[in-house]
C-alpha positions in Angstrom: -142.9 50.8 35.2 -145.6 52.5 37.7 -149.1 52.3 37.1 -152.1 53.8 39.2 -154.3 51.0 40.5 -157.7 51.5 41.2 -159.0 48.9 43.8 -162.6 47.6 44.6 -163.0 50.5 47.0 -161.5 52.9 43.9 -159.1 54.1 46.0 -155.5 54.5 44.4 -152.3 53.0 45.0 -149.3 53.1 42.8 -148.3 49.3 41.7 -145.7 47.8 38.9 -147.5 47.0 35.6 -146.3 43.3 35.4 -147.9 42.8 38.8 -150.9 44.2 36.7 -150.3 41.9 34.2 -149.5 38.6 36.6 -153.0 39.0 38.8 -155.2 39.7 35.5 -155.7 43.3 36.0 -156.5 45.3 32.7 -155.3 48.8 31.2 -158.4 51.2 31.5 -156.8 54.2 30.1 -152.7 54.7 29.6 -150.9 54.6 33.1 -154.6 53.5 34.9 -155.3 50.1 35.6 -158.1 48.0 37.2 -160.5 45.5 37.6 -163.6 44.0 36.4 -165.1 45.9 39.3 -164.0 49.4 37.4 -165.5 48.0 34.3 -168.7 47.3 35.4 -169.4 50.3 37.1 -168.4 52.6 33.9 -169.3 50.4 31.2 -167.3 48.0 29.0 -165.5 45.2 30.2 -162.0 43.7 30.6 -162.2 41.8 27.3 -162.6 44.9 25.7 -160.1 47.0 27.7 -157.6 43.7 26.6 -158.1 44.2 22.9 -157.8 48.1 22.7 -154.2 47.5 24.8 -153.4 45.3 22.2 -153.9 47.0 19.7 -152.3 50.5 21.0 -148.9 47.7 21.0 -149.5 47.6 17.5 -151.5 43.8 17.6 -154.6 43.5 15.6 -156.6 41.4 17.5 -159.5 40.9 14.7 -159.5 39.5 11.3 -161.0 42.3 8.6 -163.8 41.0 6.9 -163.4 39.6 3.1 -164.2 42.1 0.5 -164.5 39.9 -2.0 -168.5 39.2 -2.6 -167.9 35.8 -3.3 -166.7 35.0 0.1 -162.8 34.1 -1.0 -160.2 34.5 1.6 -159.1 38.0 2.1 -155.6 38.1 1.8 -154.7 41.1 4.7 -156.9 38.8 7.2 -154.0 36.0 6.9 -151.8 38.0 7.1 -153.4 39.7 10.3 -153.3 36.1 12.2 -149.8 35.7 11.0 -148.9 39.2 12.7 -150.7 37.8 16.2 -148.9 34.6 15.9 -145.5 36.4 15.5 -146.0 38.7 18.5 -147.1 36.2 20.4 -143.7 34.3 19.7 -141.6 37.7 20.5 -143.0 38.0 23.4 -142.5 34.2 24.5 -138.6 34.9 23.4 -138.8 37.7 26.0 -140.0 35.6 28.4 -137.6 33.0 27.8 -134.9 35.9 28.2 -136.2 37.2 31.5 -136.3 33.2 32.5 -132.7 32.7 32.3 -131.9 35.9 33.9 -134.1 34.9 36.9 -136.3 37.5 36.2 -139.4 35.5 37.1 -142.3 37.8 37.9 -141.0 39.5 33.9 -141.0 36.1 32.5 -144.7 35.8 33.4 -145.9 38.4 32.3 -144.7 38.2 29.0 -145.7 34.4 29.1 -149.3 35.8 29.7 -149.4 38.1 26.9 -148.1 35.5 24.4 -150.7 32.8 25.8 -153.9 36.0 25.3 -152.5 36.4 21.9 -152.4 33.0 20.8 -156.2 32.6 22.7 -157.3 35.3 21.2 -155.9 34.4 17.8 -157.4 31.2 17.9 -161.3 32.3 19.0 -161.3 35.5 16.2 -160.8 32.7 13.5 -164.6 31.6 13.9 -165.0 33.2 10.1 -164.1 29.5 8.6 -160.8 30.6 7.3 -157.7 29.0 7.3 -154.9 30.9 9.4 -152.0 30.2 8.0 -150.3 29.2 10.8 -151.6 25.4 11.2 -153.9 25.0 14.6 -151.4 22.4 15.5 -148.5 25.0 15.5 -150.6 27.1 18.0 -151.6 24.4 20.2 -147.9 22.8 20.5 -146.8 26.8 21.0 -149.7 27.0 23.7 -148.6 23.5 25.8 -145.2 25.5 25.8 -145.9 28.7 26.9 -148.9 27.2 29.6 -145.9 25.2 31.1 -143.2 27.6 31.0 -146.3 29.7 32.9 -146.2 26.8 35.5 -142.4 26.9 35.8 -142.7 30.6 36.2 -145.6 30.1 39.3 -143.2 27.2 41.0 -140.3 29.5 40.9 -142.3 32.7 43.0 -143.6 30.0 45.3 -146.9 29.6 43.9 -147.5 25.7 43.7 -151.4 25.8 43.4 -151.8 28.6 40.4 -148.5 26.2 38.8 -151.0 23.2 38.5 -153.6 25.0 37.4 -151.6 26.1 34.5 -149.6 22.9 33.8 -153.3 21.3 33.8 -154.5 23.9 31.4 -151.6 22.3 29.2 -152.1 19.1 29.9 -155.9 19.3 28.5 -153.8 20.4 25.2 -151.5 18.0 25.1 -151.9 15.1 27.8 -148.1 13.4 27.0 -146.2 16.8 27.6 -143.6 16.2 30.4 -142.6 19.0 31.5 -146.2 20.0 32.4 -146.9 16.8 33.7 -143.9 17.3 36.3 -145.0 21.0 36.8 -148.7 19.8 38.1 
């Protein structure tokens, strides 16, 4: 799909979102996409720009607060970090299916989206509540998708970024071998 870019200089230039997607570029408005740079002039920031594309994909990226006074778990805030977990797992299966079709630039991106999701679903459960699925799940889904990231970067000739990634893993899970080859 074609985008409008908005370089440093804010000129435009037509790209392909995934290439948005695979050098960190965010969504500032539908079919518009920049950089920090844009973000900073007008206000905001890509974090922010991140969540509201999420959620126009249908991903909640915060837990609701409990409405119970007595501080129990509130049951629709579970279920919220369930929903990221899950999405974060389609998309990984479509990155797995653009891997074996050689799609590698696709794979990528949808690699990246499923790693954001599972980051971000980790750092919004700082309300001392249980998601329900265990942190271990999401760590062991996080070695897999960081290394099938590396795989991706080794594959379009990109040795360096491949180690960072396949590092990035490693600090997860130091015995994973695939990542370990992948660095």
């Amino acid at each position: 799909e074609q985008v409008t870019f908005i370089r440093p200089d804010f000129k435009e230039e037509d790209k392909d979102v995934l290439w948005c997607l695979t050098n960190d570029f965010e969504e500032v408005t539908p079919g518009i996409w920049s950089g920090a740079w844009y973000f900073r002039k007008h206000g905001g920031s890509l974090e922010q720009a991140r969540e509201e594309r999420l959620r126009r994909l249908g991903v909640e990226t915060t837990t609701t607060e409990s409405a119970d006074p007595e501080g129990e778990e509130d049951p629709d805030a579970i279920v919220s970090n369930d929903e990221i977990f899950q999405q974060a797992m389609r998309f990984k299966e479509r990155g797995n299916e653009a891997f074996g079709n050689k799609r590698f630039s696709r794979a990528l991106a949808f690699y990246k989206l499923a790693n954001e999701l599972l980051h971000n679903n980790n750092n919004n459960n700082g309300n001392g509540r249980d998601v329900v699925n265990p942190q271990q799940q999401t760590r062991d889904e996080t070695v897999k998708i960081l290394s099938n990231l590396a795989e991706c970067h080794l594959r379009l000739g990109q040795p360096m970024e491949a180690g960072r990634v396949a590092t990035e893993a490693l600090v997860l899970d130091e015995t994973h071998v695939e990542s370990l080859i992948r660095r």
